[in-house]
C-alpha positions as a Markdown table, in Angstrom:
| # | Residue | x | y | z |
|---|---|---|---|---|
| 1 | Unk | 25.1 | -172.2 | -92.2 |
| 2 | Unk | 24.9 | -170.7 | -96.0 |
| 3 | Unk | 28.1 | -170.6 | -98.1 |
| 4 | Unk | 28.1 | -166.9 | -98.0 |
| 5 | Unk | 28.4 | -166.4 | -93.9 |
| 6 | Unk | 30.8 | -167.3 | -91.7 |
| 7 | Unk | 30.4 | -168.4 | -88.3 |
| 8 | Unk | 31.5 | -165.6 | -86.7 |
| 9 | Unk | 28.5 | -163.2 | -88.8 |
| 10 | Unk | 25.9 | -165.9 | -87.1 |
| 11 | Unk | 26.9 | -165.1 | -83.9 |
| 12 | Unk | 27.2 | -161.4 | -84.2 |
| 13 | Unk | 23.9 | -161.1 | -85.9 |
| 14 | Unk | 21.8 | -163.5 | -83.1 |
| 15 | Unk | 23.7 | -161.1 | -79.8 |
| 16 | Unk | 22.9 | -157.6 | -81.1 |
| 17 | Unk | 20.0 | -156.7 | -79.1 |
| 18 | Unk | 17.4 | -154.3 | -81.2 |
| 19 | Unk | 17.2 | -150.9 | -81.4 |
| 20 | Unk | 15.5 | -149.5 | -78.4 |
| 21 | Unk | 14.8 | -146.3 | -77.4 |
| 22 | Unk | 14.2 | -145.0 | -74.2 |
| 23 | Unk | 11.1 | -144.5 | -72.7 |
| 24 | Unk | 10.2 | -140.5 | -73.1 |
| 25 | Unk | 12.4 | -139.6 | -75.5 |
| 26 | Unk | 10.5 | -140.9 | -78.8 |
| 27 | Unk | 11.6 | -139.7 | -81.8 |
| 28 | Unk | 9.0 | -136.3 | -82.6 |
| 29 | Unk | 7.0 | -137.5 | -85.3 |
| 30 | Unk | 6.4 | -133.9 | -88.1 |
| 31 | Unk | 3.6 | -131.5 | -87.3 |
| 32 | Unk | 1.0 | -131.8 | -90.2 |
| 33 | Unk | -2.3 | -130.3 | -90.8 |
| 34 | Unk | -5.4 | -132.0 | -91.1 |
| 35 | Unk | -7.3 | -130.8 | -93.6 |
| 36 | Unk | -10.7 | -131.8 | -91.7 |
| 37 | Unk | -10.1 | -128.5 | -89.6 |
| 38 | Unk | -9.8 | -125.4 | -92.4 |
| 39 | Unk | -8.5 | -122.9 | -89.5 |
| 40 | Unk | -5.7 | -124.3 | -88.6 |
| 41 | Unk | -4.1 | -123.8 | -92.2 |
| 42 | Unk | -1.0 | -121.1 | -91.8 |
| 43 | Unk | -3.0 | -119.2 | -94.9 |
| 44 | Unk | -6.3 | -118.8 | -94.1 |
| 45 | Unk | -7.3 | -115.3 | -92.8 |
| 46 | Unk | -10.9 | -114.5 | -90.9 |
| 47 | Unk | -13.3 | -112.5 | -93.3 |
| 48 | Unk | -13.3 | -109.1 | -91.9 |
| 49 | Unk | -17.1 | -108.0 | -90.6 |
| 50 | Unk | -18.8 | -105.8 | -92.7 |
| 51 | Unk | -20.3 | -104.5 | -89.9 |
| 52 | Unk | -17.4 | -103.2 | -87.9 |
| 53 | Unk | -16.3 | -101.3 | -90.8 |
| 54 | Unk | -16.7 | -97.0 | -90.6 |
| 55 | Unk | -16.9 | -94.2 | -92.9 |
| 56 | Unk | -14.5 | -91.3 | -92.6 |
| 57 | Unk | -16.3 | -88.3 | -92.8 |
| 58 | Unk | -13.7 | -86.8 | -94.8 |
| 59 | Unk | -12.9 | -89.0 | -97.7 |
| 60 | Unk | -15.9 | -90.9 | -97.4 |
| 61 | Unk | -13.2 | -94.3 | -97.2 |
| 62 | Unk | -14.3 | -97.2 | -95.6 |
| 63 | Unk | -12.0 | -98.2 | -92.4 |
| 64 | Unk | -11.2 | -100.4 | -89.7 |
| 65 | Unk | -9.4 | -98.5 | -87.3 |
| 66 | Unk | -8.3 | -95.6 | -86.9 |
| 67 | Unk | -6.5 | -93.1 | -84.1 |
| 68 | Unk | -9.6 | -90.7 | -83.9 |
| 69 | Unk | -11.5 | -93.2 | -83.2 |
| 70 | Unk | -10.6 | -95.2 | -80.8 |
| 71 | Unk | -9.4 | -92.6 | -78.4 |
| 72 | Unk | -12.2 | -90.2 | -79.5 |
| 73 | Unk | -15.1 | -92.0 | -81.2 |
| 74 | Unk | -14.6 | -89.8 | -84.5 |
| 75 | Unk | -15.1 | -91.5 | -87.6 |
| 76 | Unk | -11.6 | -90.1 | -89.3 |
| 77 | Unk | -9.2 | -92.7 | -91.0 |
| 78 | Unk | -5.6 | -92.1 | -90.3 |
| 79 | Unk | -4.9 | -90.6 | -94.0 |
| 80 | Unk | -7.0 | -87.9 | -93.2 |
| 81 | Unk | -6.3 | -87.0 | -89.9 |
| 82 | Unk | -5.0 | -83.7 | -89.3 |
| 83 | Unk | -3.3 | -83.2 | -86.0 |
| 84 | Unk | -2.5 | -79.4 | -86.8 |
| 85 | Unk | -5.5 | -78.3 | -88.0 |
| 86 | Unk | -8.7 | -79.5 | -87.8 |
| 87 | Unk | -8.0 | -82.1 | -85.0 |
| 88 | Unk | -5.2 | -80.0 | -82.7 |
| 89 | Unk | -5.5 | -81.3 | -79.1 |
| 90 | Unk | -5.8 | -78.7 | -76.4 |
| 91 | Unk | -5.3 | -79.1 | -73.0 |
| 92 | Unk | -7.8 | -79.2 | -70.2 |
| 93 | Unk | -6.6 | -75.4 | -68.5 |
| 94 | Unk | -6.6 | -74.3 | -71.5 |
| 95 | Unk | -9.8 | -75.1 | -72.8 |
| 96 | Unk | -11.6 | -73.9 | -69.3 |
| 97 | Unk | -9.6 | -70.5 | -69.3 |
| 98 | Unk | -10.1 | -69.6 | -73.6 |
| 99 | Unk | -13.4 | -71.4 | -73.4 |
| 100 | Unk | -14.5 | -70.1 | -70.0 |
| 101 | Unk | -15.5 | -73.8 | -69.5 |
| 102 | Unk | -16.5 | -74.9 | -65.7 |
| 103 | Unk | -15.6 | -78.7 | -64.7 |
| 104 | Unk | -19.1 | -79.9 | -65.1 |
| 105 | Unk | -18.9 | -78.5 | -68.8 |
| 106 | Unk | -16.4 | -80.7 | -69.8 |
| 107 | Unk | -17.2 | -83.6 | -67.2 |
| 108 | Unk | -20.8 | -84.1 | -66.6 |
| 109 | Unk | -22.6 | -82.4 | -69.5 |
| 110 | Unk | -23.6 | -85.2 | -71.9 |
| 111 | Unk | -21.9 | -86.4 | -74.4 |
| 112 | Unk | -19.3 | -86.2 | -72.3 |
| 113 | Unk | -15.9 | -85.4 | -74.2 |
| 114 | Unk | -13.2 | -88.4 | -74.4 |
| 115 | Unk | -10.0 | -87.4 | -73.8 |
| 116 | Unk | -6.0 | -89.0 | -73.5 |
| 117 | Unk | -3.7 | -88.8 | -70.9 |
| 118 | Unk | -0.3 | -87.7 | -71.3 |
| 119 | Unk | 2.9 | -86.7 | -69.4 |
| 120 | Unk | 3.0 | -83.1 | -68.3 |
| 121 | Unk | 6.6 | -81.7 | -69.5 |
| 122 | Unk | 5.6 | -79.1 | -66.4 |
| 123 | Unk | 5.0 | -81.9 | -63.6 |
| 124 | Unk | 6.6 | -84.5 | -62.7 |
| 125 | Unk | 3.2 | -86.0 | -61.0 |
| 126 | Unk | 0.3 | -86.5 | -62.7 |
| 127 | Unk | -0.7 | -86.5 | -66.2 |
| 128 | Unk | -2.4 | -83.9 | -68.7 |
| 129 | Unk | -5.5 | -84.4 | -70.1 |
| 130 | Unk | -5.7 | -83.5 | -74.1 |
| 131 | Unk | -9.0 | -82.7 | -75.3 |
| 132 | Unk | -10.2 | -82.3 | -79.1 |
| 133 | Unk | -10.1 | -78.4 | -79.6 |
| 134 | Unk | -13.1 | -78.7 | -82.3 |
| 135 | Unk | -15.2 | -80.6 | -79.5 |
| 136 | Unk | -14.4 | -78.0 | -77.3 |
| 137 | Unk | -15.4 | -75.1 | -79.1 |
| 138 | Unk | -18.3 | -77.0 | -79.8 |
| 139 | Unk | -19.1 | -77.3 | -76.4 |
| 140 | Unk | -18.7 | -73.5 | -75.6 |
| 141 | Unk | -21.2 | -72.8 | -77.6 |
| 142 | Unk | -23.4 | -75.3 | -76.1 |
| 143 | Unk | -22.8 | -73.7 | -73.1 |
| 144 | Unk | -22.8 | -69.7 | -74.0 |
| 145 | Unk | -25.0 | -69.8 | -76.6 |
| 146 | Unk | -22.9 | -68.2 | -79.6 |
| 147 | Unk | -19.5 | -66.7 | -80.4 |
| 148 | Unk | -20.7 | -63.3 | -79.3 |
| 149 | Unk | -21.8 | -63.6 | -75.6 |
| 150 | Unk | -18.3 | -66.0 | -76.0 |
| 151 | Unk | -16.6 | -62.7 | -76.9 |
| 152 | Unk | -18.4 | -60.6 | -74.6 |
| 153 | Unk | -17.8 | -63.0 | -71.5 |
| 154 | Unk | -13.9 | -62.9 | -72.1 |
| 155 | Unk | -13.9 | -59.3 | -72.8 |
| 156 | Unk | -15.7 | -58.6 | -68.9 |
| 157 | Unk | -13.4 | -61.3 | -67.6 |
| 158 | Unk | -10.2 | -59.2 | -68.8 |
| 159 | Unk | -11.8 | -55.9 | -67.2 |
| 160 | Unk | -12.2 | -57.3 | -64.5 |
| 161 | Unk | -8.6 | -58.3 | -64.2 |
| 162 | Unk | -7.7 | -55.4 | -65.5 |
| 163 | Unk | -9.4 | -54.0 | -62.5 |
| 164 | Unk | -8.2 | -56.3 | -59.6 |
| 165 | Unk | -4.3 | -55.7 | -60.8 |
| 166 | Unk | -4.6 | -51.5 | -61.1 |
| 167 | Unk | -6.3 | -52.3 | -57.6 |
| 168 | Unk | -3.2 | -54.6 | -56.1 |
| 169 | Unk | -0.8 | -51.8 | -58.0 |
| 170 | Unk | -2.2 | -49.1 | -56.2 |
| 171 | Unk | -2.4 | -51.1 | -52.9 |
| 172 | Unk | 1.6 | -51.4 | -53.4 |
| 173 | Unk | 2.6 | -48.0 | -54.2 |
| 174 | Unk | 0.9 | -46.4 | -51.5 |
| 175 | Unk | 2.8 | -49.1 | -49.4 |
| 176 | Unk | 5.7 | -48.0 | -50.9 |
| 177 | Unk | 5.0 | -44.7 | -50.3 |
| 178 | Unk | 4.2 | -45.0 | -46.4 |
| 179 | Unk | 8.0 | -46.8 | -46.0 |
| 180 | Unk | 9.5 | -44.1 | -47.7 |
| 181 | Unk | 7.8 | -41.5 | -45.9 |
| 182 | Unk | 8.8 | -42.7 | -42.6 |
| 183 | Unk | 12.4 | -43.6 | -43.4 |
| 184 | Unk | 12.3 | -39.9 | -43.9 |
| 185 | Unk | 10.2 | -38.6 | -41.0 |
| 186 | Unk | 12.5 | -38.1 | -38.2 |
| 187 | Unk | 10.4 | -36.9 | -34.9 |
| 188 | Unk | 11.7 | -34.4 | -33.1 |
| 189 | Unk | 12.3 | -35.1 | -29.5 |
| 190 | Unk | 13.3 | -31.8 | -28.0 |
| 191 | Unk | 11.4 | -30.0 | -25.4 |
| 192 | Unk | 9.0 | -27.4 | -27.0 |
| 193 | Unk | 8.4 | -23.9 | -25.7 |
| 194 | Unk | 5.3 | -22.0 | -27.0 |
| 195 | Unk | 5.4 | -18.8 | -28.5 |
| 196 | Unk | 2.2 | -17.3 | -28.4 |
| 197 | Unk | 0.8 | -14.6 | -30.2 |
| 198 | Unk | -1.7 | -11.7 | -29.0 |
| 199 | Unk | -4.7 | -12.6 | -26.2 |
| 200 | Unk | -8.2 | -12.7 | -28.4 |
| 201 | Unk | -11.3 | -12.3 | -26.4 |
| 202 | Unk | -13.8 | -15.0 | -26.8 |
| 203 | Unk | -16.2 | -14.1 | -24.3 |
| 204 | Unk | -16.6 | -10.4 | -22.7 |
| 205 | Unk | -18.9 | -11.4 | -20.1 |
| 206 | Unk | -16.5 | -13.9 | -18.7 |
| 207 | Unk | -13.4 | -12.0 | -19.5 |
| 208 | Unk | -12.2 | -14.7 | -21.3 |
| 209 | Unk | -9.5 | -14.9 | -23.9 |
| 210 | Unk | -7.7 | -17.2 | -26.4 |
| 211 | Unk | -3.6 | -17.2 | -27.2 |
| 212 | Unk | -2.2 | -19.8 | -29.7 |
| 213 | Unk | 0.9 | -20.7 | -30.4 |
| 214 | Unk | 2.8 | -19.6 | -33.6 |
| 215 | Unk | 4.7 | -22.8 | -33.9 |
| 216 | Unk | 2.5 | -25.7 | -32.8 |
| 217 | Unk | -0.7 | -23.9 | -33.3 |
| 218 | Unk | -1.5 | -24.8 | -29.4 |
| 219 | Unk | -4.6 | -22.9 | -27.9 |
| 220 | Unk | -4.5 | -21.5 | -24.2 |
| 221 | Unk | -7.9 | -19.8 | -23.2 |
| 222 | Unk | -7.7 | -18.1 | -19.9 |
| 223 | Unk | -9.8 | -15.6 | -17.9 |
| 224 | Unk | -8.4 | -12.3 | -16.8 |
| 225 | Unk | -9.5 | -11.0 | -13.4 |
């Protein structure tokens, strides 16, 4: 026993078991980096590909990604993109009915035109399909050769419309007409006496003769004996 200890601190010192933690619950040691492996470090940042860069075809910019082109494989950076000009969306009725584009226009004929879907504020089912409206005008005169036989297609369209609805007017009023006729026409029921007028020979050799009626315009031919 040293001077500076007491009995009792002996004691207390040799029954305290050690520190000892449970088994599972070690104390978690601080994440660190290794240096040996460069891509885990928080501030290293792939080289971007060269390759997988575009040109816009308006400013001539290089960019990565852009809205045109992913949903429509045009090589347009966001900064230039001009949803109410040159790139307006149209919808697919629309572009068949101002275009006079068939299904297999827009669907099978290659390239075949990309398109997005979106909610129709008319139907609760289904979605709309929004086309480019440059890429469709592009593709009408693909199909109808120029703006002209364009021009002269829609004009013979609206004839014949114009055509078909004089032809379902005309169908109606002279419906029309009928019912109102024969709400009027009241037929009359009575019992009808003829009134003839003066006997006219037809035929001297046969004595025979003709009276008609003044009223009903009734013929009676007889033969006199």
């Amino acid at each position: 026993m040293s001077a500076g200890t007491s009995k009792e601190d002996e004691v207390a010192s040799v029954s305290r078991p050690p520190d000892i933690v449970p088994r599972g619950n070690k104390p978690k040691q601080p994440h660190t980096i290794s240096n040996k492996n460069p891509t885990l470090q928080p501030d290293t940042i792939p080289p971007i590909d060269e390759n997988m860069m575009k040109e816009c075809e308006e400013c001539h910019m290089d960019f990565l990604r852009s809205y045109l082109y992913r949903h429509f494989a045009v090589h347009v950076c966001d900064d230039c993109r001009d949803p109410k000009g040159t790139h307006e969306l149209i919808t697919r009725t629309d572009a068949k009915n101002k275009y006079l584009l068939k299904d297999c226009d827009i669907d099978l004929r290659k390239p075949i035109l990309r398109y997005i879907l979106k909610k129709n504020p008319y139907q609760s089912r289904g979605d709309m399909r929004l086309y480019l409206k440059y890429q469709i005008e592009e593709r009408a005169l693909a199909v109808h050769g120029s703006e002209e036989k364009l021009e002269e297609e829609l004009e013979q369209r609206e004839e014949r419309r114009t055509v078909k609805r004089q032809r379902v007017y005309d169908k109606r009023m002279k419906s029309l007409s009928m019912q109102v006729r024969s709400s009027l026409y009241k037929r009359d029921l009575s019992k009808h006496e003829h009134e003839y007028g003066d006997a006219v020979c037809i035929d001297e050799d046969k004595d025979l003769y003709r009276k008609e009626c003044k009223t009903c315009g009734h013929k009676w031919e007889y033969e006199e004996m």
